[in-house]
N, C-alpha and C positions, 0 to 999 in steps of 0.2 A: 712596331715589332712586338712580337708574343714574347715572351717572357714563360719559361718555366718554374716554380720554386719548388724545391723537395725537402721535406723534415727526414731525415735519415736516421731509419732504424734499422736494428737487425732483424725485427719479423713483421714491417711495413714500413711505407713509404709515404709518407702524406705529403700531397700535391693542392698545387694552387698556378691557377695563370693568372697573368697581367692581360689588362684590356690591352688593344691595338695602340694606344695613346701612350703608355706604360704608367697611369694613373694610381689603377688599381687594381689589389689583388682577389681574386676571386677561386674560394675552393672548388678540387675536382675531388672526386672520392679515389681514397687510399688503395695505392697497391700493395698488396697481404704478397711480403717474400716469401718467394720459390725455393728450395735447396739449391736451385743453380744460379749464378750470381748473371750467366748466357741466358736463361730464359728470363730476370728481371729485368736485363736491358733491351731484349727482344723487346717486352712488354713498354720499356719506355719508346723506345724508335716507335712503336707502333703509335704511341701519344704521341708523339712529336711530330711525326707525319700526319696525324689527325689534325694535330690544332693546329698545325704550321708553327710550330715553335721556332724560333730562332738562336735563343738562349736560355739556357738555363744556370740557377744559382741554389747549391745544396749547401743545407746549415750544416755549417762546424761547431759542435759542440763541444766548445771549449771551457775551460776549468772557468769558476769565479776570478780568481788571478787573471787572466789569459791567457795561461801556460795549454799547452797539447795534451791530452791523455788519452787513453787507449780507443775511448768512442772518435774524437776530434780523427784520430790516425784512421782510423776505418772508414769514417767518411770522406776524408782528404784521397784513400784508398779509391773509393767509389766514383767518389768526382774523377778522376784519373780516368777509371777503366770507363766510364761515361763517356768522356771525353774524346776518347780514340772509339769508341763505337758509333758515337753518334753524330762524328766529325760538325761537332759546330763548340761553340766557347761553354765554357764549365767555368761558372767562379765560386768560391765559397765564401760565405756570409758569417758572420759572427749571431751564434743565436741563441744564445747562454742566456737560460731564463723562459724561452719562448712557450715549453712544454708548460712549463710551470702556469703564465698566463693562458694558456689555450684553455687548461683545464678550470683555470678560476672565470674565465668568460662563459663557458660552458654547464657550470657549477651555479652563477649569478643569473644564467638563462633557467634555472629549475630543469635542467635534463639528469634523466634515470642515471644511475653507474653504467648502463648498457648504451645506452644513447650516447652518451660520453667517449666507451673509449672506440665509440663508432667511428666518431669523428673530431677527436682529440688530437689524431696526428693532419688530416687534413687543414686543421682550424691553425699548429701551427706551422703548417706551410707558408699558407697566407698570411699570418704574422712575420714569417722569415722574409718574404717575397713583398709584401707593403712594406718593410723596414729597410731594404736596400731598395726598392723605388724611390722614397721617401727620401733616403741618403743623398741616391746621384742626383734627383732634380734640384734639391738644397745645394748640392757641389756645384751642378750646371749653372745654378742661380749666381753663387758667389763669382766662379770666374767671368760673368757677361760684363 
């Protein structure tokens, strides 16, 4: 099964798919938001339909505590309206921190500030989407 992951922002969206295996994640390049939130998710069904997605899982960005704040509410918002548009499972991920590593992986590769924030929210897609594979097959493992 395909696996979609989304880093959720308000003026992009960085994407990453799971191999068919759900092994690993692998970046797609970032979708740059629309003023309509009907044309972002157009834009996603249409990936979804491409890659045969079956699920996807969008980072909540949640406080250091683990408490909710206003970004976490918006993306919890987004998963929601996802969810009903593109009638398959929406779960969100804890991913507090993930921006922070994208850009120090990207930083420790010697790329330009422009190369960066090319693919900053891409890179942590695939941080959010390798970290919840990485999760359930560890869970899968413990309960066999």
């Amino acid at each position: 099964m395909r696996i979609l992951g989304i880093d959720y922002g308000t003026r992009r969206l960085g994407l990453a798919i799971s191999d068919e295996d759900e092994i690993m994640a692998l970046p797609l390049p970032m979708l740059r938001r629309s003023r309509s939130l009907n044309r972002d998710l157009m834009a996603l069904r249409s990936v979804i339909r491409e890659r045969k997605i079956e699920s996807i899982v969008v980072g909540l960005p949640l406080n250091m505590d683990g408490s909710r704040g206003e970004m976490a509410e918006q993306a919890e918002a987004f998963a929601e309206a996802l969810r009903t548009s593109a009638r398959i499972p929406v779960d969100g991920y804890d991913e507090r921190r993930t921006t922070q590593d994208a850009e120090a992986s990207l930083v420790k590769a010697d790329l330009s500030r422009r190369q960066r924030k090319n693919l900053r929210d891409s890179v942590a897609a695939t941080i959010i989407l390798q970290a919840f594979l990485d999760e359930r097959r560890a869970s899968e493992t413990r309960s066999i």
